[in-house]
ZAMARGU-4260 file (C-alpha; in steps of 0.2 Angstrom, whole numbers, plus 5000, padded with zeros to 4 digits):
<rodrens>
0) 5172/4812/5895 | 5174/4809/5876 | 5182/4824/5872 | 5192/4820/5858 | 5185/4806/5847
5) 5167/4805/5854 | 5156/4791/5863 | 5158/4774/5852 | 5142/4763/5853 | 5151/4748/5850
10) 5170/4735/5848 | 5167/4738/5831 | 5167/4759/5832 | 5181/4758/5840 | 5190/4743/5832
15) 5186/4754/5815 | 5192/4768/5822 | 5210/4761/5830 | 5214/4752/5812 | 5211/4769/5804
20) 5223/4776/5817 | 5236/4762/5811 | 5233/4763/5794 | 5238/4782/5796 | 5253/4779/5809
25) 5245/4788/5819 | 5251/4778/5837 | 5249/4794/5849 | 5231/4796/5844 | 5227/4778/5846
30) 5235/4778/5862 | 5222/4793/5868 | 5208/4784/5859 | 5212/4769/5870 | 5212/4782/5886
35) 5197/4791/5882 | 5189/4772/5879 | 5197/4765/5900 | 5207/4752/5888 | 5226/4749/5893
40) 5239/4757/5883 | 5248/4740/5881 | 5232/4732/5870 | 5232/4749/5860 | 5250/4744/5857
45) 5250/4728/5853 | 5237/4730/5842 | 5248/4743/5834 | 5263/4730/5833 | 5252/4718/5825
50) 5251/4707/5842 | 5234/4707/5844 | 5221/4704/5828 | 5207/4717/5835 | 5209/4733/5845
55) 5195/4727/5859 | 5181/4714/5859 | 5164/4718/5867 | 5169/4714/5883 | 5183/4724/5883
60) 5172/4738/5877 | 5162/4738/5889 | 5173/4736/5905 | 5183/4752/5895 | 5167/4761/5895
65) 5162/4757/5911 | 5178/4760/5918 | 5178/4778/5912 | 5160/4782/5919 | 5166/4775/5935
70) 5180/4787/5937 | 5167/4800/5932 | 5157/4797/5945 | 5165/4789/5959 | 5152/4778/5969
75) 5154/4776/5984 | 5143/4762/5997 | 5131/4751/5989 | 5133/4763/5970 | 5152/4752/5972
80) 5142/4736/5971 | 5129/4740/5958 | 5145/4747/5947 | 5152/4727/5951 | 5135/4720/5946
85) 5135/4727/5929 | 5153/4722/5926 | 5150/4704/5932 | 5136/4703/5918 | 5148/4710/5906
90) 5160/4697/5908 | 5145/4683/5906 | 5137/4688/5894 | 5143/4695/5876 | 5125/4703/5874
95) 5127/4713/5890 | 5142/4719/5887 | 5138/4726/5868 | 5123/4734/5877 | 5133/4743/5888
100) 5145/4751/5877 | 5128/4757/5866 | 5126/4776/5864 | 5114/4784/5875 | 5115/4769/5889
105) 5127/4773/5904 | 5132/4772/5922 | 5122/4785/5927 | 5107/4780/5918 | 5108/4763/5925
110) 5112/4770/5944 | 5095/4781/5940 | 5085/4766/5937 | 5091/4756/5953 | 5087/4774/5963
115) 5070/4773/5955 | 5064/4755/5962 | 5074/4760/5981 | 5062/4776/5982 | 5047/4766/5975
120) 5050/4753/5988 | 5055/4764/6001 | 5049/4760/6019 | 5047/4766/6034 | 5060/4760/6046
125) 5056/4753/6064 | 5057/4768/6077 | 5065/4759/6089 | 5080/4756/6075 | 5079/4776/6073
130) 5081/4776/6093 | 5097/4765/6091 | 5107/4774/6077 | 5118/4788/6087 | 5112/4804/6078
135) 5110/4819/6085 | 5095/4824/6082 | 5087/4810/6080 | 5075/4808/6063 | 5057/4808/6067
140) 5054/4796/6051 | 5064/4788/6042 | 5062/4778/6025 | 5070/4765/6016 | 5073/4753/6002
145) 5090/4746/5992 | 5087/4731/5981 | 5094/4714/5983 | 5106/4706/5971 | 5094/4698/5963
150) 5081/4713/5960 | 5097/4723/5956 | 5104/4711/5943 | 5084/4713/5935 | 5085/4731/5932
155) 5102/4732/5927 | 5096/4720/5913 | 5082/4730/5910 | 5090/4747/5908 | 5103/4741/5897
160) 5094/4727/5888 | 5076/4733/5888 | 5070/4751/5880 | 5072/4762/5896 | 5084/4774/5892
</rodrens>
């Protein structure tokens, strides 16, 4: 995923980097720092043209990173709308999104941690609900659990606020 110049734990990683990368003249390798990083070649450019002051800011980052992680993975269902969670808490909050971009914290990490409290919470579903799903054959037992918002929200937080890792 970050083959060529590594995982940036922070904006200012990779502002450092992408001013190096001018400095130097170096435009096709900003431009691959930018894709490696999920940032649009247009900021990468005008950045180079003097257009833009900073290479990214911490949201930016973040979104970038997340972005990339996303296409890694490619969640599908209910994984989709944890994914827009964390970018919604991005965009509000500055703190957020400098913890997302942090080395060692990630998509999969963060996933892992809302599996974690679904297979904690997990229940056992109604048989009479197992009788009405149209499977063939039908599932003896059934449990199971995906957080709210809300509870989703709380441990997204957590894993990328807190110390989990």
């Amino acid at each position: 995923m970050y083959d060529i110049f590594g995982e940036m734990g922070s904006a200012e990683e990779l502002n450092t980097l992408a001013e190096n990368l001018v400095n130097e003249g170096d435009i096709d390798s900003l431009k691959k720092l930018a894709e490696e990083n999920g940032i649009e070649e247009e900021y990468a450019l005008d950045f180079a043209n003097g257009d833009s002051e900073i290479f990214v800011d911490a949201t930016m980052a973040a979104e970038g990173k997340l972005f990339i992680e996303g296409e890694a993975l490619k969640p599908k269902g209910i994984m989709q709308d944890w994914l827009s969670y964390i970018e919604a808490e991005a965009f509000e909050d500055e703190e957020m999104a400098k913890a997302i971009r942090k080395n060692g914290k990630s998509l999969k990490g963060c996933i892992a941690a809302l599996m974690e409290l679904s297979f904690k919470n997990r229940k056992q579903v109604d048989k009479e609900i197992i009788e009405m799903v149209n499977l063939k054959p039908k599932p003896s037992r059934v449990e199971f659990y995906v957080p709210n918002m809300r509870e989703a929200k709380e441990i997204i937080r957590k894993y990328y606020l807190g110390d989990r890792k």
